[in-house]
Structures are given as C-alpha cells and as structure tokens.
MOPAC internal coordinates of N, CA, C and O (Angstrom, degrees):
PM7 1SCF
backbone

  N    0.0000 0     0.00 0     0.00 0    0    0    0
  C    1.4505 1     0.00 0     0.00 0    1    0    0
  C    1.5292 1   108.55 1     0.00 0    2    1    0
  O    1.2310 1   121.38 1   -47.42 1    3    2    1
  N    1.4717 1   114.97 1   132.58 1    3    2    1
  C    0.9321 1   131.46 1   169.24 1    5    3    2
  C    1.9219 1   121.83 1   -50.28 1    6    5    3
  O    1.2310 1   116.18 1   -40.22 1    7    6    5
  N    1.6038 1   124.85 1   139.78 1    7    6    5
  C    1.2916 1   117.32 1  -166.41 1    9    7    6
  C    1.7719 1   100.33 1   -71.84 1   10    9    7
  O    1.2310 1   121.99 1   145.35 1   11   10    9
  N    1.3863 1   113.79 1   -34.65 1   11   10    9
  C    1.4195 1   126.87 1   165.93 1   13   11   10
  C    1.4970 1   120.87 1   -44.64 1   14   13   11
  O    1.2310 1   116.84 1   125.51 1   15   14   13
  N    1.4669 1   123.62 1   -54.49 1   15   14   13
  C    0.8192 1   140.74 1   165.47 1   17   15   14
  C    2.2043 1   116.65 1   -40.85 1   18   17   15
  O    1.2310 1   134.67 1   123.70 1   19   18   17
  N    1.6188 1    89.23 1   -56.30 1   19   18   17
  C    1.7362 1   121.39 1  -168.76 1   21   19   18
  C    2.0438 1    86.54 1   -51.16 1   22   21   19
  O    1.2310 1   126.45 1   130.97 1   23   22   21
  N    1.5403 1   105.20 1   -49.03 1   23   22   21
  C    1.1157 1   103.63 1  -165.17 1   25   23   22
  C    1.7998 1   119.29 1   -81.31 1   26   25   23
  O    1.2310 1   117.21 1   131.65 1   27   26   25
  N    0.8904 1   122.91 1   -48.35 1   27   26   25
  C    1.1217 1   139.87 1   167.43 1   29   27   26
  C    1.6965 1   113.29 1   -44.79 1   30   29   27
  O    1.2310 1   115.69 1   141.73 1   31   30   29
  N    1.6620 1   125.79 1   -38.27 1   31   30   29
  C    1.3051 1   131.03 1   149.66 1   33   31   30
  C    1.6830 1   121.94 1   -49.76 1   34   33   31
  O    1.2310 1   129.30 1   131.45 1   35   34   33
  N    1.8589 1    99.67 1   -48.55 1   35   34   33
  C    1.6097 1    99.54 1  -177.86 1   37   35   34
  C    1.9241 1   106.99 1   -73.45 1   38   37   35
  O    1.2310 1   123.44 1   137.01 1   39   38   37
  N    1.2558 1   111.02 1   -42.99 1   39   38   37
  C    1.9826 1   104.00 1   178.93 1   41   39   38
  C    1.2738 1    94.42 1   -89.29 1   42   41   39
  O    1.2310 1   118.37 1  -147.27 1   43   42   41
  N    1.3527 1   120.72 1    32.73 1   43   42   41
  C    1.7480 1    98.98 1   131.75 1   45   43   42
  C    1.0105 1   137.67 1  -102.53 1   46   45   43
  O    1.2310 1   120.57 1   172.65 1   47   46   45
  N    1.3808 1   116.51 1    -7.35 1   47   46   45
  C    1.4662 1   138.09 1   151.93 1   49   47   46
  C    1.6225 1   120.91 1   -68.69 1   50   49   47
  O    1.2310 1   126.99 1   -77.08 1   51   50   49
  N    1.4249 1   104.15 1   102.92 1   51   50   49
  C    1.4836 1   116.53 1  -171.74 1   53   51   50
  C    1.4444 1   117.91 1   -57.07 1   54   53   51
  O    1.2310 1   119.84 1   153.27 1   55   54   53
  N    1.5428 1   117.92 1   -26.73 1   55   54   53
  C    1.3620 1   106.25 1   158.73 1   57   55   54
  C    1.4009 1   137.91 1   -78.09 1   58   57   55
  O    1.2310 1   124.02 1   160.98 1   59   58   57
  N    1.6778 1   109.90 1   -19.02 1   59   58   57
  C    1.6118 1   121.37 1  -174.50 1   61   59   58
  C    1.8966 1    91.16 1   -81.20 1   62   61   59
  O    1.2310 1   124.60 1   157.21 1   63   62   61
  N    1.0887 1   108.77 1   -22.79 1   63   62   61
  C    1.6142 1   102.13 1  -167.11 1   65   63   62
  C    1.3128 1   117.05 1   -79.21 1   66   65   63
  O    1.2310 1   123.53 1   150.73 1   67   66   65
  N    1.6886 1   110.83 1   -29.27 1   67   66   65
  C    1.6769 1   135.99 1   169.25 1   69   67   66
  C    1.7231 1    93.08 1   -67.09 1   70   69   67
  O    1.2310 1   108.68 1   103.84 1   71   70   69
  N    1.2512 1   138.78 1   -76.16 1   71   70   69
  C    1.2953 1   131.48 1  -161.14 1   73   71   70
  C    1.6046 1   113.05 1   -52.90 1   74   73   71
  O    1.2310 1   128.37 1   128.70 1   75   74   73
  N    1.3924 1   101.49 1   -51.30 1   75   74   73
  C    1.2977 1   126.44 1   174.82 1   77   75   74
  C    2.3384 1    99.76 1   -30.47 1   78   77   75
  O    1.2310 1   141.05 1   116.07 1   79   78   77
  N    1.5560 1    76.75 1   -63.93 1   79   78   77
  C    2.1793 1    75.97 1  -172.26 1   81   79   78
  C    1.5795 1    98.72 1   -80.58 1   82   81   79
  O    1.2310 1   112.49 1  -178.79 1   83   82   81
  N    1.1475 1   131.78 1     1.21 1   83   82   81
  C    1.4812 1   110.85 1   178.22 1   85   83   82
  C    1.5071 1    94.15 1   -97.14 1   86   85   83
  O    1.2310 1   112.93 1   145.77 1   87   86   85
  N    1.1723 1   130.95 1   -34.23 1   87   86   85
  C    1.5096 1   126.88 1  -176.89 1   89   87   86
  C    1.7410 1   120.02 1   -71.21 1   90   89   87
  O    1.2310 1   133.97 1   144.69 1   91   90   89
  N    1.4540 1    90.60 1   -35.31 1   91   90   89
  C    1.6351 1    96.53 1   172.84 1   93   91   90
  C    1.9319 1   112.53 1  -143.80 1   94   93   91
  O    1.2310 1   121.09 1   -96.40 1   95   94   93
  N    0.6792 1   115.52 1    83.60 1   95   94   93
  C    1.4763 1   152.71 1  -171.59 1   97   95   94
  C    1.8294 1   104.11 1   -64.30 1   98   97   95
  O    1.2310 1   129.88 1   121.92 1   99   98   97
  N    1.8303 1    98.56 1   -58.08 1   99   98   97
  C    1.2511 1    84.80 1   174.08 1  101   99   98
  C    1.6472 1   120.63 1  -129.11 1  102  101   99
  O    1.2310 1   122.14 1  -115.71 1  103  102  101
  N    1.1699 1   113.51 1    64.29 1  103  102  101
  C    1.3231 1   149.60 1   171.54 1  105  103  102
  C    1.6684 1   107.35 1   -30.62 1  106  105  103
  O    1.2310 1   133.09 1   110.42 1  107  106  105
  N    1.5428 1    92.32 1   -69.58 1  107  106  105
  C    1.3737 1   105.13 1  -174.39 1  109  107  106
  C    1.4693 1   122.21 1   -66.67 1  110  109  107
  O    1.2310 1   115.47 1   178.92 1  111  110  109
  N    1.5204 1   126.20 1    -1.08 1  111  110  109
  C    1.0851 1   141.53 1   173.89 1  113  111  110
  C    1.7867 1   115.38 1  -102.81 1  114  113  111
  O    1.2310 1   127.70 1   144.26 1  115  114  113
  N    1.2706 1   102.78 1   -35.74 1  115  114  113
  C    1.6050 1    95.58 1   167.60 1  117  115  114
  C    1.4932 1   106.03 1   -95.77 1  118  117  115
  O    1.2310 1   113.61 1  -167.86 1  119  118  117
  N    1.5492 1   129.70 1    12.14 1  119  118  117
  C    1.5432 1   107.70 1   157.11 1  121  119  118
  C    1.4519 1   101.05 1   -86.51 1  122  121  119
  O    1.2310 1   121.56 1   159.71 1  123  122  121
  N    0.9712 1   114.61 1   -20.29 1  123  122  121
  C    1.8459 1   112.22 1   177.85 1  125  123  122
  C    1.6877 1   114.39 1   -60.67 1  126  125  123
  O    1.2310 1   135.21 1   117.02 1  127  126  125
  N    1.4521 1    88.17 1   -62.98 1  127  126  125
  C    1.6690 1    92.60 1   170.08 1  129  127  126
  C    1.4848 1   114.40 1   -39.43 1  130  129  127
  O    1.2310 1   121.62 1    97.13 1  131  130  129
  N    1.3437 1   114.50 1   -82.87 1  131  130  129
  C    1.0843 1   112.07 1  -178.91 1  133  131  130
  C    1.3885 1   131.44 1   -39.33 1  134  133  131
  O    1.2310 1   116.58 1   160.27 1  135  134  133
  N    1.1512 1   124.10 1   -19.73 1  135  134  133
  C    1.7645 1   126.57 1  -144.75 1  137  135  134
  C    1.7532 1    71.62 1  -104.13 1  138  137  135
  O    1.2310 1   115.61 1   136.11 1  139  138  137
  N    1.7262 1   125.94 1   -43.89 1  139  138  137
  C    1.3533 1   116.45 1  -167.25 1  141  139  138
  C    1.5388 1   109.48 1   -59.79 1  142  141  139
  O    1.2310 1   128.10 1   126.15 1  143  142  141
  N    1.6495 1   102.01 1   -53.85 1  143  142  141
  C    1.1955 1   100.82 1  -179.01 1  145  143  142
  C    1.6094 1   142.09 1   -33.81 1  146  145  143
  O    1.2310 1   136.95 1   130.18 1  147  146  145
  N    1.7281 1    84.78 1   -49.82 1  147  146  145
  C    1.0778 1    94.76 1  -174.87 1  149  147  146
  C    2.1778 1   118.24 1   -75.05 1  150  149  147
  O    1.2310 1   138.96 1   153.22 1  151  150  149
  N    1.6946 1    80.85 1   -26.78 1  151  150  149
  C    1.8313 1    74.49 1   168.20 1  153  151  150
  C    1.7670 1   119.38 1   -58.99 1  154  153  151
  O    1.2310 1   125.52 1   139.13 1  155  154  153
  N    1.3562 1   107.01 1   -40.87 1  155  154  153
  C    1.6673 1   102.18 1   168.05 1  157  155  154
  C    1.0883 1   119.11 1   -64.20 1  158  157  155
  O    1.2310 1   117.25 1   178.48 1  159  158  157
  N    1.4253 1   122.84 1    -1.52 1  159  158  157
  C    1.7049 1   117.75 1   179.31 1  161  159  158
  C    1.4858 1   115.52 1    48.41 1  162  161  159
  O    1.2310 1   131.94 1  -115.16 1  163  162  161
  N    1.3916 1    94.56 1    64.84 1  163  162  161
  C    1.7326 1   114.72 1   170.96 1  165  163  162
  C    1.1864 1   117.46 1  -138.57 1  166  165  163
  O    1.2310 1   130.01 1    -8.64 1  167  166  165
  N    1.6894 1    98.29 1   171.36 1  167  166  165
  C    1.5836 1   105.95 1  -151.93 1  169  167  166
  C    1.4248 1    89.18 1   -88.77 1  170  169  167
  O    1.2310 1   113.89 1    18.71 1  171  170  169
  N    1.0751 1   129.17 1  -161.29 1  171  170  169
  C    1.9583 1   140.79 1   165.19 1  173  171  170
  C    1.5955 1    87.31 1   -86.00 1  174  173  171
  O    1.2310 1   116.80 1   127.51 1  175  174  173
  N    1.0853 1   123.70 1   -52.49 1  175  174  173
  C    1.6145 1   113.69 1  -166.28 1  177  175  174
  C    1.2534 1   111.24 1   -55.87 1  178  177  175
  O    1.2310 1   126.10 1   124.57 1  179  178  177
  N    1.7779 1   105.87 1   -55.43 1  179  178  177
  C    1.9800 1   112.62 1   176.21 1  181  179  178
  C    1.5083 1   108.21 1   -53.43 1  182  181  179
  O    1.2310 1   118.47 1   147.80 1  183  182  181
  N    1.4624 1   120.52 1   -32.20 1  183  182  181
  C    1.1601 1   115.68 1  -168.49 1  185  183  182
  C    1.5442 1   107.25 1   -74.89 1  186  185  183
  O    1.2310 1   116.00 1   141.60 1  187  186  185
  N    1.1725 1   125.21 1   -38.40 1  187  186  185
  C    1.3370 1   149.98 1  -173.88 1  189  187  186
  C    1.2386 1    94.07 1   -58.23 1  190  189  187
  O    1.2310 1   109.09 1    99.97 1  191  190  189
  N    1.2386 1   138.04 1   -80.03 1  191  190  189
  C    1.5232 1   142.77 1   164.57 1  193  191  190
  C    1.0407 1   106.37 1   -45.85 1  194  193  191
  O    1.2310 1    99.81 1  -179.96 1  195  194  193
  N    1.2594 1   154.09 1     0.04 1  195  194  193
  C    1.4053 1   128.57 1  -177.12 1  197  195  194
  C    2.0893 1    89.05 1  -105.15 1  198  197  195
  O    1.2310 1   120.38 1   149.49 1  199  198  197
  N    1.0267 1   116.87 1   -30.51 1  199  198  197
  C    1.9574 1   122.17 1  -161.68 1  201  199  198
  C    1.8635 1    92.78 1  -117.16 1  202  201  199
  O    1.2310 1   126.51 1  -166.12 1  203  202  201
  N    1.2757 1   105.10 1    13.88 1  203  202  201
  C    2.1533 1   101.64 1   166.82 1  205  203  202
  C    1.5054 1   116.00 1    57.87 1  206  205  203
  O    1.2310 1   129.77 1  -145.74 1  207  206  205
  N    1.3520 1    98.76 1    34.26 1  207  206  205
  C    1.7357 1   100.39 1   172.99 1  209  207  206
  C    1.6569 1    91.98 1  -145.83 1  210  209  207
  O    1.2310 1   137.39 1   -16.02 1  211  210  209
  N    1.5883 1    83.92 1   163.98 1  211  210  209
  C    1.5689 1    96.17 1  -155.33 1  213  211  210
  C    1.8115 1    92.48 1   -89.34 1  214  213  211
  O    1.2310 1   118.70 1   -14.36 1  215  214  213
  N    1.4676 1   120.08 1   165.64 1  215  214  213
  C    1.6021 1   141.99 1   175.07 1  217  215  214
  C    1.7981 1   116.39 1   -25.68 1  218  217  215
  O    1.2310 1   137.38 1   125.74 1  219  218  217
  N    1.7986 1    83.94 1   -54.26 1  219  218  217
  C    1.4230 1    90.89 1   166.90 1  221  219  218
  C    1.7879 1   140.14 1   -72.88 1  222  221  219
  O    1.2310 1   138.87 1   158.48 1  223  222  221
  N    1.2099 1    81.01 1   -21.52 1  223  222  221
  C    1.8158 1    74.90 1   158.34 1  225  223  222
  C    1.4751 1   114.35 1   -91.43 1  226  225  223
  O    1.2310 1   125.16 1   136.82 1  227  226  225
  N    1.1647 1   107.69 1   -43.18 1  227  226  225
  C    2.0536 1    97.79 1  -178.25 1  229  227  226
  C    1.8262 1    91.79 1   -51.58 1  230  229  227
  O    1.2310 1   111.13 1   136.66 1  231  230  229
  N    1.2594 1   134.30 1   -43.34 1  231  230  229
  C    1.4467 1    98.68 1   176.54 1  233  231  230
  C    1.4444 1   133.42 1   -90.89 1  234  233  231
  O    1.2310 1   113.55 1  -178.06 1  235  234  233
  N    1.5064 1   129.79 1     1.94 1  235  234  233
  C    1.3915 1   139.88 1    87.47 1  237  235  234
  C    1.3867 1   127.55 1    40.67 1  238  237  235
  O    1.2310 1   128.31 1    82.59 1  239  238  237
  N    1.8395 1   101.59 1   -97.41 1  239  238  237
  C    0.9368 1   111.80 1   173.32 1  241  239  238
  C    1.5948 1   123.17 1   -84.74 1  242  241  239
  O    1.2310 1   114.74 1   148.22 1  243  242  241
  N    1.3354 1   127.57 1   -31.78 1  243  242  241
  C    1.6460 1   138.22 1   133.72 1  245  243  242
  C    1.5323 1   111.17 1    12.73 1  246  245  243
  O    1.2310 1   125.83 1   110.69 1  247  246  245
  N    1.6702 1   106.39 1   -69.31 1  247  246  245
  C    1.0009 1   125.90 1  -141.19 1  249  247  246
  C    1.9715 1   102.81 1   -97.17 1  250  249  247
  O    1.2310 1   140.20 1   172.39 1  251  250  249
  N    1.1153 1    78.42 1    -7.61 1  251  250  249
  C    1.9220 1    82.60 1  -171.63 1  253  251  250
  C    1.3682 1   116.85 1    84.88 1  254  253  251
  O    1.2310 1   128.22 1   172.23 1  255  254  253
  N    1.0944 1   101.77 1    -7.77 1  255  254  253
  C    1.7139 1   103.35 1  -178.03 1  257  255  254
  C    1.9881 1   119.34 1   -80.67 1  258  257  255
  O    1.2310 1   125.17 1   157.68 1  259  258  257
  N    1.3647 1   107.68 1   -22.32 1  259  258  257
  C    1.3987 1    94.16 1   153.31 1  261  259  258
  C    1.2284 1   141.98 1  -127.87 1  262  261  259
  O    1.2310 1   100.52 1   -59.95 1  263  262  261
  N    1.3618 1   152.94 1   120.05 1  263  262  261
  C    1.4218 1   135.16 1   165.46 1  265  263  262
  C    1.0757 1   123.88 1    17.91 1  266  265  263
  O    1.2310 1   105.10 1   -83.00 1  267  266  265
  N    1.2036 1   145.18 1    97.00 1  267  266  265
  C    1.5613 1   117.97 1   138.29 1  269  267  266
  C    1.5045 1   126.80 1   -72.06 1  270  269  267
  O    1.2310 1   117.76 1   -42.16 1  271  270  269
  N    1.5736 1   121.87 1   137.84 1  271  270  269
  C    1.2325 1   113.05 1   159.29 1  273  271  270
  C    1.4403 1   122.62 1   -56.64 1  274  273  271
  O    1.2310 1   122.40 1    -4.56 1  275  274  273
  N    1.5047 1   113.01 1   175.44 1  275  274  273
  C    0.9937 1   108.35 1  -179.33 1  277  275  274
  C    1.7401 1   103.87 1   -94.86 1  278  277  275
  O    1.2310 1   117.91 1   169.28 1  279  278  277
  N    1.0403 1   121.58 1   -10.72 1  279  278  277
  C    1.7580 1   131.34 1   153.72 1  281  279  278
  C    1.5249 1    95.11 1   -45.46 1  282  281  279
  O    1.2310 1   118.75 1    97.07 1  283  282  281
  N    1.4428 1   119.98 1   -82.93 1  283  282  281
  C    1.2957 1   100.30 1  -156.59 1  285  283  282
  C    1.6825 1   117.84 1   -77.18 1  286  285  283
  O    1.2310 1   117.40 1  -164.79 1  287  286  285
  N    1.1573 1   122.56 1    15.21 1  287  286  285
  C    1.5933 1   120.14 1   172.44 1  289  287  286
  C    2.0548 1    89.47 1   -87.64 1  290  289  287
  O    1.2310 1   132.92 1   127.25 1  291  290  289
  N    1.3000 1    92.64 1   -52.75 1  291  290  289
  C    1.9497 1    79.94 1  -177.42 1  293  291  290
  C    1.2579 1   109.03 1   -54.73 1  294  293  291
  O    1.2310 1   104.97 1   139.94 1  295  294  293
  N    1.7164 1   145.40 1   -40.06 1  295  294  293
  C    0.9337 1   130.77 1   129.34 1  297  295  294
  C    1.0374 1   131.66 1    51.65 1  298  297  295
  O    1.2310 1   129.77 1    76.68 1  299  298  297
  N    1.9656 1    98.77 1  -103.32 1  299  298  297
  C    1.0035 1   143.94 1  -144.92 1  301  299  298
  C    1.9468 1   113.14 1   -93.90 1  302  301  299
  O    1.2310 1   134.76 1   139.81 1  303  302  301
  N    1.6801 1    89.06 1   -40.19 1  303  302  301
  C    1.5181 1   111.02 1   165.65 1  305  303  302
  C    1.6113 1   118.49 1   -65.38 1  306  305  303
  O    1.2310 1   124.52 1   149.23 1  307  306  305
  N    1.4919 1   108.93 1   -30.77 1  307  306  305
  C    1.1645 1   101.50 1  -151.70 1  309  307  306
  C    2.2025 1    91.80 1   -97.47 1  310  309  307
  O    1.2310 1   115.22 1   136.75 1  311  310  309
  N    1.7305 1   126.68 1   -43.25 1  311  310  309
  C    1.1804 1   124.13 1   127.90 1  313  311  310
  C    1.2369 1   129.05 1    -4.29 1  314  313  311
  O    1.2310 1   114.00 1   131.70 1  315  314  313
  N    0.8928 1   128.96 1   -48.30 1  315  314  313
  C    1.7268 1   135.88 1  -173.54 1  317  315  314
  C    1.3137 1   122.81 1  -124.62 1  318  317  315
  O    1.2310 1   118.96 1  -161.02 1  319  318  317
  N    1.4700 1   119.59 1    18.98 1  319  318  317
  C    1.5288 1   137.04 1  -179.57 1  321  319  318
  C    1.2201 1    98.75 1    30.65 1  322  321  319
  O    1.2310 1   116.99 1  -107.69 1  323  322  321
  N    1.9063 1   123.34 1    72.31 1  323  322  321
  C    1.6179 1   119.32 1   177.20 1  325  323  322
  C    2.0895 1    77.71 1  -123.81 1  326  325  323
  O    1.2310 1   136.72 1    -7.68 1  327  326  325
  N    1.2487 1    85.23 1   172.32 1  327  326  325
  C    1.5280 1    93.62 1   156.25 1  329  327  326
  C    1.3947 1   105.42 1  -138.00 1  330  329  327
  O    1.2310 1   130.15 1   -39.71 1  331  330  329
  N    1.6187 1    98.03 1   140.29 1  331  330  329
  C    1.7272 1   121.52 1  -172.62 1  333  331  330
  C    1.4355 1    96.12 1   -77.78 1  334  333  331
  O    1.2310 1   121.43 1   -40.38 1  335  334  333
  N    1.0154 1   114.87 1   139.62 1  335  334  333
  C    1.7715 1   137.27 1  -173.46 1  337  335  334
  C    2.0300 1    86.84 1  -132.64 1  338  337  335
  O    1.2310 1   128.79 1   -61.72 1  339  338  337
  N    1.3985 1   100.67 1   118.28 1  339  338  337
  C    1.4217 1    98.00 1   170.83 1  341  339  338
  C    1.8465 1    92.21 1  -130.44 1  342  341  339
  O    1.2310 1   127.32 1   -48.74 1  343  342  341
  N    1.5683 1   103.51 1   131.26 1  343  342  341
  C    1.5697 1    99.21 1   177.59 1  345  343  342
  C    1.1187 1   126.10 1  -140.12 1  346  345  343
  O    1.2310 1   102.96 1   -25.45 1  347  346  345
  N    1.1461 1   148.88 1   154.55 1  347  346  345
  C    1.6750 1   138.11 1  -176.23 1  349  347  346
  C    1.6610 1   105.72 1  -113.72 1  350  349  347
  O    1.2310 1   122.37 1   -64.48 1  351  350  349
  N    1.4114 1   113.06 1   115.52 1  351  350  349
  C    1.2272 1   123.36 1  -162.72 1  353  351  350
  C    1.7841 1   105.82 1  -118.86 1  354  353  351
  O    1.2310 1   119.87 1   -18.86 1  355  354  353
  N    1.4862 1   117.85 1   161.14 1  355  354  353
  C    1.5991 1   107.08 1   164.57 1  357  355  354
  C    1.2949 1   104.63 1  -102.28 1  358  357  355
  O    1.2310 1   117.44 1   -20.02 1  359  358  357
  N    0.8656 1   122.48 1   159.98 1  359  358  357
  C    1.6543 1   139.07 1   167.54 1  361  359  358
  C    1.2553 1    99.49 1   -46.58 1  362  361  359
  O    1.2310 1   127.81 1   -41.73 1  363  362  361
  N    1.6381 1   102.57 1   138.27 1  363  362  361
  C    1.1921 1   136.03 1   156.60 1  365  363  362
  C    1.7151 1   123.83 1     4.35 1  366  365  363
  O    1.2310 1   137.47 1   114.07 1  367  366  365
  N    1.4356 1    83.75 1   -65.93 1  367  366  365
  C    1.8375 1   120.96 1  -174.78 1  369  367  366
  C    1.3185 1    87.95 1   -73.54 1  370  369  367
  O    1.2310 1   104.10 1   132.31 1  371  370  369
  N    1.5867 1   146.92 1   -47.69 1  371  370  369
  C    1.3941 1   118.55 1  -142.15 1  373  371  370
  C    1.5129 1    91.21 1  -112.84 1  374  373  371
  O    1.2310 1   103.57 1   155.52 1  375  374  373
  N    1.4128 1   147.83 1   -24.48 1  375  374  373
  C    1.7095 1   137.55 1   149.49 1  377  375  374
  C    1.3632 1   107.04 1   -59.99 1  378  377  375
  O    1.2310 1   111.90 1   171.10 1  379  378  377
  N    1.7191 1   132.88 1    -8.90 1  379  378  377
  C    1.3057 1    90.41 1   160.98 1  381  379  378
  C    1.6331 1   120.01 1  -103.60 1  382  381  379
  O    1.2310 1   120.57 1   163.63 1  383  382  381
  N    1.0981 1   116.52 1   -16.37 1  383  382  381
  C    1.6957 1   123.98 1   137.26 1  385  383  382
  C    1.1984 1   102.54 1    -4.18 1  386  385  383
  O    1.2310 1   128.30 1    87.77 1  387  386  385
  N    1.6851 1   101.63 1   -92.23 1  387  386  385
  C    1.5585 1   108.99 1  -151.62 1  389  387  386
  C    1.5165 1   110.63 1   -60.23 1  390  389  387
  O    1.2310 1   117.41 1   153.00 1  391  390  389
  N    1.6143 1   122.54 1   -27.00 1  391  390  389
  C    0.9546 1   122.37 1  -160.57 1  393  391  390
  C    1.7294 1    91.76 1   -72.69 1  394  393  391
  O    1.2310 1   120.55 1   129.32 1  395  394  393
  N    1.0686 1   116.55 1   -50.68 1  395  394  393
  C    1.2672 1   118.41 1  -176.43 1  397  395  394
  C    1.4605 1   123.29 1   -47.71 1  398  397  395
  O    1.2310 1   125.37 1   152.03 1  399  398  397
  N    1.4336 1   107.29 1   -27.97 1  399  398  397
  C    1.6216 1   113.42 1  -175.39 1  401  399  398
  C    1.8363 1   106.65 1  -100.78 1  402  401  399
  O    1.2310 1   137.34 1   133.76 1  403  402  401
  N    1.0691 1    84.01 1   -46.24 1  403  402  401
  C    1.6490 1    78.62 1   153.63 1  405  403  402
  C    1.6549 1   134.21 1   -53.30 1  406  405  403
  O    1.2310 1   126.10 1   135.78 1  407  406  405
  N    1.4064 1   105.88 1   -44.22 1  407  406  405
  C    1.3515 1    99.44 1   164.41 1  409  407  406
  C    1.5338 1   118.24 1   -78.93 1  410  409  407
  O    1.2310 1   123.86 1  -175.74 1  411  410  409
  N    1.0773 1   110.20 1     4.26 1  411  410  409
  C    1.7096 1   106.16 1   179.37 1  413  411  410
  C    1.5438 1    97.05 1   -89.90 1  414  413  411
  O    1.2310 1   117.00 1   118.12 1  415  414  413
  N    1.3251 1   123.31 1   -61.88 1  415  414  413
  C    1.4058 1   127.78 1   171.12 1  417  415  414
  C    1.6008 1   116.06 1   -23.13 1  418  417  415
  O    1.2310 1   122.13 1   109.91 1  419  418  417
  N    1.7334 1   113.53 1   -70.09 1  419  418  417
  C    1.1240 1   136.47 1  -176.95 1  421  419  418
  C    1.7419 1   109.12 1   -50.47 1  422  421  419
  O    1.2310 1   130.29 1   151.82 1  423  422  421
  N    1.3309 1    97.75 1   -28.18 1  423  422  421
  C    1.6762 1    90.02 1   172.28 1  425  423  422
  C    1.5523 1   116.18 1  -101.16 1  426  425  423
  O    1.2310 1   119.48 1  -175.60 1  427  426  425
  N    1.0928 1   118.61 1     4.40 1  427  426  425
  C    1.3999 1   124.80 1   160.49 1  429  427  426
  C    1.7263 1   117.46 1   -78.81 1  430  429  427
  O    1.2310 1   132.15 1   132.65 1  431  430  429
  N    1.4048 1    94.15 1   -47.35 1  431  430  429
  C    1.6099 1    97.19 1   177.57 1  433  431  430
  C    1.6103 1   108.35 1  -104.38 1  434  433  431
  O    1.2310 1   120.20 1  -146.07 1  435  434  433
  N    1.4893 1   117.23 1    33.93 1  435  434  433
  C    1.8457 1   112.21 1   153.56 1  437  435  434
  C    1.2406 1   112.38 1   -95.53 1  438  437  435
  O    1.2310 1   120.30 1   -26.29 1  439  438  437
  N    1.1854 1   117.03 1   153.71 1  439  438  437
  C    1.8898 1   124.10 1   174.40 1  441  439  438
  C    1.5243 1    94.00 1   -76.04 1  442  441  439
  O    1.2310 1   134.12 1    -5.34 1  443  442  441
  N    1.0172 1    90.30 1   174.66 1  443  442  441
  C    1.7425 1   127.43 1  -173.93 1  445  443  442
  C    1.7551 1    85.89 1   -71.97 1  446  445  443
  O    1.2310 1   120.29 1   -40.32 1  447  446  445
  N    1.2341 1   117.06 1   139.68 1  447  446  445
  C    1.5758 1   127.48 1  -173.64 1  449  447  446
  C    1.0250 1   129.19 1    51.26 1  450  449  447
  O    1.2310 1   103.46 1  -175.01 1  451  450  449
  N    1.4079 1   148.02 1     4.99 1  451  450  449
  C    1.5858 1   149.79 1   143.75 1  453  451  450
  C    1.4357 1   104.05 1   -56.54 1  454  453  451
  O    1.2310 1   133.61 1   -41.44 1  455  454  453
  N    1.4423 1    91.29 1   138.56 1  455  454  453
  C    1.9728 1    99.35 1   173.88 1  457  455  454
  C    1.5168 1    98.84 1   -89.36 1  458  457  455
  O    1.2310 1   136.05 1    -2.20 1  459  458  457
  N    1.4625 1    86.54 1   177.80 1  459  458  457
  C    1.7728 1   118.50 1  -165.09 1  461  459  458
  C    1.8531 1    88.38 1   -87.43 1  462  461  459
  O    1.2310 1   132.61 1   -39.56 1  463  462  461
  N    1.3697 1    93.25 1   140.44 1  463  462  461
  C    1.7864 1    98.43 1   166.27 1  465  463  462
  C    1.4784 1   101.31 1   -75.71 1  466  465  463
  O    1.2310 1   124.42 1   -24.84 1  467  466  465
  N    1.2458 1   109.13 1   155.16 1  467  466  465
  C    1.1604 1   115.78 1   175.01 1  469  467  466
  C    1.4613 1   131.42 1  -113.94 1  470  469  467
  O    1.2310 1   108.43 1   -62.66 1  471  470  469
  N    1.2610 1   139.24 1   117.34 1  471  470  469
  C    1.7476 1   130.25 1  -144.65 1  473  471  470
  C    1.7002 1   115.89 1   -84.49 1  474  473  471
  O    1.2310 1   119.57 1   -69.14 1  475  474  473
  N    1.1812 1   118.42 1   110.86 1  475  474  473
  C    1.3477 1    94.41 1  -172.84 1  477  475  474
  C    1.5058 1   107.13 1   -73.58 1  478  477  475
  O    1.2310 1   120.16 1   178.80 1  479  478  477
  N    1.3568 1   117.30 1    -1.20 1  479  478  477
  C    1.3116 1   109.87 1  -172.04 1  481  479  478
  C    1.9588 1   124.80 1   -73.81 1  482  481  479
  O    1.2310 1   128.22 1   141.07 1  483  482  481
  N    1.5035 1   101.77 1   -38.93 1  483  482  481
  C    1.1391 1   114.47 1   155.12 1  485  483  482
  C    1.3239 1   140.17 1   -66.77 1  486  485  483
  O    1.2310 1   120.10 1   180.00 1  487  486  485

C-alpha cells in the first residue's frame, strides 16, 4: 500500500483527522522549516543563529509544536533570501469542485474556437 493511499484511509476518519489538527496544527510550517533548513545544510543551532532564536525553538518550531509569528517567518525569509508567500486556500476537495463547475460554466459561455484554460492547479 501506497504512503498516499496509508494517508488518505487515516483523514478519512473524522476523529483521527480532529486529533490529528489539534496535536499538530502547524505541521505545514515546520515541514517548510525543516525541508529549508535542511537544503542549507545546517545544524538547528547554525540555523538558530542564522534567524536570532536560540536551538530550542528551531526544534520547537521543526516539530509543529509551536507558533511561529509572522515576525519570525519574515525573519527567516529575509536570513535566507526566501520570500514568505502566506495564503488562504480551500481544500483540496473544494478547488477541485469549483474548478470543475467552473469549467462546465466556462464551456457554455465560450464561442466556437477558443481553447479551454488550463489549471495549473491540477
């Protein structure tokens, strides 16, 4: 079985998916951290010194277990010449909905020979 698969079985269960975000909330922010970190090939300490917080928060924040402000992600962007992209998105399930009904619409109201947009999201 696929790890895709592994996951998609466990958040389909409405209670593992509730514990799941109360236990790690900000997940998607320490795979960032980390995944950066680790492209500079640094320690938590170098990293720590490089964005002005001490070892224990880069594993902290690493770990999903604390907040970052949005001070210290600019920080962190501005340290590591990244730029912070902060965005408010719908789930998965509900852009591909719309995308879908949208393109049903969009082909009702195109003329005869205009192409289809194409989604980079899908």
């Amino acid at each position: 079985m696929k790890w895709e698969d592994i996951q998609r079985e466990w958040f389909a269960d409405p209670e593992f998916a509730a514990a799941y975000d109360r236990e790690f909330p900000y997940d998607t922010v320490a795979l960032e951290l980390h995944g950066l970190r680790a492209e500079l090939e640094m320690t938590q300490t170098e990293f720590g010194r490089l964005i002005g917080v001490p070892q224990s928060t880069v594993a902290r924040l690493e770990s999903g277990q604390q907040n970052p402000s949005v001070g210290t992600l600019k920080r962190v962007a501005s340290a590591t010449n990244t730029e912070l992209v902060i965005e408010f998105r719908h789930p998965k399930r509900t852009r591909r909905a719309a995308a879908r009904s949208a393109a049903a619409s969009s082909r009702s109201e195109r003329r005869a020979g205009e192409p289809l947009a194409a989604s980079a999201e899908d």
